[in-house]
N, C-alpha and C positions, 0 to 999 in steps of 0.2 A: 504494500500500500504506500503510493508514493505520499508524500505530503507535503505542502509547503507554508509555512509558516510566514506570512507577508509584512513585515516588518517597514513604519514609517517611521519617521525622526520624531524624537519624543516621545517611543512607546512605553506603554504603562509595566512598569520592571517587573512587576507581580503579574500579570496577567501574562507577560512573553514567557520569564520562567516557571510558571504553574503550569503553562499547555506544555514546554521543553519536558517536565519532571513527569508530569503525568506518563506523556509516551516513552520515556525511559523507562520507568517504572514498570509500566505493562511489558515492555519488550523484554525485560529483566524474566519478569515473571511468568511470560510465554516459555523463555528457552527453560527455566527453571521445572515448568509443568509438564513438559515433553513436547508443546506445539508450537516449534522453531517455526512452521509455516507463517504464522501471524506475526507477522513485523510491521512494524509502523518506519518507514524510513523518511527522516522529517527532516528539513532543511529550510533555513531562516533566509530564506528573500527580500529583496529590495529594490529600489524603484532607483537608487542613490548609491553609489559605492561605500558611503561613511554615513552611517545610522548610530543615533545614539540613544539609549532610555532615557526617560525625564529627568530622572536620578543624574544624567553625565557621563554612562554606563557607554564604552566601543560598540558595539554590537555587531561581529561577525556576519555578512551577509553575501550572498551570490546573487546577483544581477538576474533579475526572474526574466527579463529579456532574452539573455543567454539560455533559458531553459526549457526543457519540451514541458508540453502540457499536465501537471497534475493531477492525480486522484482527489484528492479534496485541496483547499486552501483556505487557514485560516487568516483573517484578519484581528488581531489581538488589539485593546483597547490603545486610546492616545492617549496620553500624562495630562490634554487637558479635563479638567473636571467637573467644573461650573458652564452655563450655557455660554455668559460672554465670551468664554476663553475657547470654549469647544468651539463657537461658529467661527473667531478668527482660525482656528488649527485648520478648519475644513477649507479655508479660502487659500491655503499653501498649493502652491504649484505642483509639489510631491504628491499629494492628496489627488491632484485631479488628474496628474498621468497615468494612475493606476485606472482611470474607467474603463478606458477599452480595454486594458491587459482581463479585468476580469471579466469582459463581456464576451470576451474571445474565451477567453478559459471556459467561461460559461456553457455556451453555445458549443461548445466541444464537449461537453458531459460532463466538465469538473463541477465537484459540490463544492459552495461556496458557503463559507461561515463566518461568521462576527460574533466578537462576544462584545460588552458596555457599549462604550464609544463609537469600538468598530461597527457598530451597527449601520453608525451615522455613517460610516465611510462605505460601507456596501449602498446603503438605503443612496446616495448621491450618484451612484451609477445611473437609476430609476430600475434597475433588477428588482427590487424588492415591489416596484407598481404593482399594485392586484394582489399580492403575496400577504400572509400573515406573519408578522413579526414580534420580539420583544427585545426592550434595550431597558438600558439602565433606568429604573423607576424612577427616581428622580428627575428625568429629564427627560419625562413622556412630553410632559406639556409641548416641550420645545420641537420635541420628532415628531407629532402630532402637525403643529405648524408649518415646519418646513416639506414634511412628505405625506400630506393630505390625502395618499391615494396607495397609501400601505394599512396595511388593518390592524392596528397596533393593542398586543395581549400585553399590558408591560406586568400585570401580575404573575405570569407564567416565567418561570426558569428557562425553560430551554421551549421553543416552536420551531417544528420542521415544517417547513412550507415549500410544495415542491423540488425542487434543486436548490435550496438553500436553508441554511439553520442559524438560529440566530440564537444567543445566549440572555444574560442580564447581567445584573452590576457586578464588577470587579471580580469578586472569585468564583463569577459563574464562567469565569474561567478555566476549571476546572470540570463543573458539571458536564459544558463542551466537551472537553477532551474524554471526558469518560465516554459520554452519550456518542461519540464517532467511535473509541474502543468498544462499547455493546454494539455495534454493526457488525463487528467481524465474530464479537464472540461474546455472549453476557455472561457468561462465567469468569472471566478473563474480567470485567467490568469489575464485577463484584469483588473480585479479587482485588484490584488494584483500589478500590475504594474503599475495604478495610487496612489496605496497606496505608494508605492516606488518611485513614480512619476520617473519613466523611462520608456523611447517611444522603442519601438520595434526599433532593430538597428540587420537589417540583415547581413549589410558588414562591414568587420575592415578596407576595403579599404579607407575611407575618414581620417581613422587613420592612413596609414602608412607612414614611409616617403623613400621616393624611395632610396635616397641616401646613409643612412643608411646602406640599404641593397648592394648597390655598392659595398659599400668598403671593402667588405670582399672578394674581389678580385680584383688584379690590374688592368688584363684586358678589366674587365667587366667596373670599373671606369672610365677607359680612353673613352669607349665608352660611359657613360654616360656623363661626361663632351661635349663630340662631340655632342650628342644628345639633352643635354639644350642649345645648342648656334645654333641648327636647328632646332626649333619646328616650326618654320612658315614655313618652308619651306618642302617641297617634303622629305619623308623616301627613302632613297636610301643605298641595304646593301652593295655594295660594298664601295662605299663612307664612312660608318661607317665602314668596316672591315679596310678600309686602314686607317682611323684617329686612330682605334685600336691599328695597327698593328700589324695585322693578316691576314689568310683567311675569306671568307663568313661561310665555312663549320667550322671553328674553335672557330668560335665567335658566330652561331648558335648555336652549341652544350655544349659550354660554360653557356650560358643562361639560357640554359633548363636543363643544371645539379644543377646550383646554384639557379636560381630563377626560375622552371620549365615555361618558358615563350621564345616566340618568339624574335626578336629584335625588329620589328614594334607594335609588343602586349605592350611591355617596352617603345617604345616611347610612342604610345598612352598613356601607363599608366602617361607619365611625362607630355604631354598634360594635360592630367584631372589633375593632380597637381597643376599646373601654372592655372589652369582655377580656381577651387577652389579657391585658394590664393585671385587672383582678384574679384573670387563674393562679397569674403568675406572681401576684404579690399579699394574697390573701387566700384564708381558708375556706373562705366561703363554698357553701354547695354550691355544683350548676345550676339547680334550680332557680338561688339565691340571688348567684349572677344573672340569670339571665332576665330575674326581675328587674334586677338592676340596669338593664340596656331593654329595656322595653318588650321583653318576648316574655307569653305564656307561661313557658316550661322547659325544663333543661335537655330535654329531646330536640326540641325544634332548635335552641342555640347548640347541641351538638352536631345536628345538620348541614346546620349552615356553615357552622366552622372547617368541618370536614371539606366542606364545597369551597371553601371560597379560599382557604389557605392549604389544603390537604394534609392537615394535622388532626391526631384527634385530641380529648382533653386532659389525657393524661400524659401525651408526648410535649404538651404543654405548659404541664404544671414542671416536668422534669425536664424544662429548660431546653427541649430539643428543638 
């Protein structure tokens, strides 16, 4: 399995040596089980002869010009982190020479993958158009805006969509690199991710934090303020469009441009927040809790939580 590892200037040091370890790791592991067949043979590409991590880091790289077509290609996150600093990275000349490299690779049968940032760096090809994606939660709002016509999962860890896989923030670095090792072999998978001792973690949802996400817009803020001082009680959207102050229709369409979500889909999500918090910092029953965020009975809040973050509430209370 050829691979190539596509390295830009400024890559994120954790993210290039987490995919690096990962596929050692398993190659280690493979010869170690008796199935030498399964090799991962990876090599760090570049658009640039002198690639460096954010950190300041050389980065060893072979001219992906010079090279025939790969079996998959990752793109590993940029060192930038925040939106302003992400949209300048994306505006670098290195960043835009790689379009056709991967549309060619593409269109030849290479699978194509991003994890964080990377995502932004695939989704700017327009590959990702019509495709279902996830990138770093934190900065849905923004991928959301610039690539209006990708279908953006940012609670999901890892989406394969088509010809292309796209990861989430920072050490879904890692989940990547597993989820391309369970193609060739999920025993081999498992294996290398007790070696790494990390559990499968399908959703960034138990990672993110609602708020955060708010305040990158006023109106949407105000609504959320209204929203944490009514979780026990009944969702009603005009009642939050007027503590907005707004319409229904203004403040619907507002949500689903920034955070592609509903208003009652956003409450619920701050529900399961507040419920989290308490498993994890309180002994209270579920039941207890789930009075406490506005649901019946602690069936329906184990429901939902299973649904919405793929945890149940005991992999919760023990910090998983």
């Amino acid at each position: 399995m050829r691979i190539y590892i596509l390295a830009l200037d400024e890559v994120f040091d954790t993210g290039l040596s987490t995919l690096l370890d990962t596929f050692s790791i398993a190659n280690d592991l493979a010869e170690s089980a008796g199935t030498p067949s399964i090799h991962f043979e990876v090599t760090i590409v570049g658009v640039r002869r002198r690639v460096h991590t954010s950190q300041g880091l050389l980065v060893p790289v072979v001219l992906a010009t010079q090279l025939a077509r790969p079996d998959i290609v990752l793109i590993p996150a940029l060192g930038a982190k925040m939106p302003a600093t992400l949209q300048l990275a994306l505006e670098r000349r290195d960043v835009g020479d790689i379009e056709e490299l991967l549309r060619e690779w593409s269109d030849g049968g290479t699978l194509v993958s991003a994890a964080c940032t990377g995502t932004f760096v695939l989704a700017n090809t327009s590959l990702l158009d019509g495709q279902s994606a996830t990138t770093s939660w934190w900065l849905a709002p923004l991928f959301r805006e610039r690539y209006p016509l990708v279908i953006l999962e940012e609670s999901r860890m890892i989406v394969d969509s088509s010809s292309f896989v796209t990861a989430g923030a920072a050490l879904a670095h890692i989940d990547l690199a597993l989820w391309l090792v369970r193609r060739s072999s999920p025993a081999l998978a498992s294996l290398t991710a007790r070696f790494l001792v990390i559990d499968p973690r399908p959703s960034q949802a138990v990672f993110m934090i609602p708020d955060h996400l708010m305040h990158t817009d006023p109106l949407i803020e105000r609504f959320e303020q209204w929203a944490r001082n009514r979780l026990t009680h009944g969702f009603s959207l005009s009642a939050a469009a007027n503590a907005a102050g707004t319409s229904e229709r203004t403040l619907a369409r507002r949500l689903k441009t920034v955070l592609g979500k509903t208003p009652l889909s956003y409450f619920q999500d701050l529900r399961v927040e507040r419920a989290v918090h308490l498993l994890q910092t309180s002994n209270d029953s579920i039941d207890l809790i789930a009075a406490q965020v506005g649901y019946e009975n602690g069936v329906t809040l184990r429901t939902l939580l299973r649904r919405r973050i793929g945890r149940s509430v005991s992999e919760l209370r023990a910090g998983k």
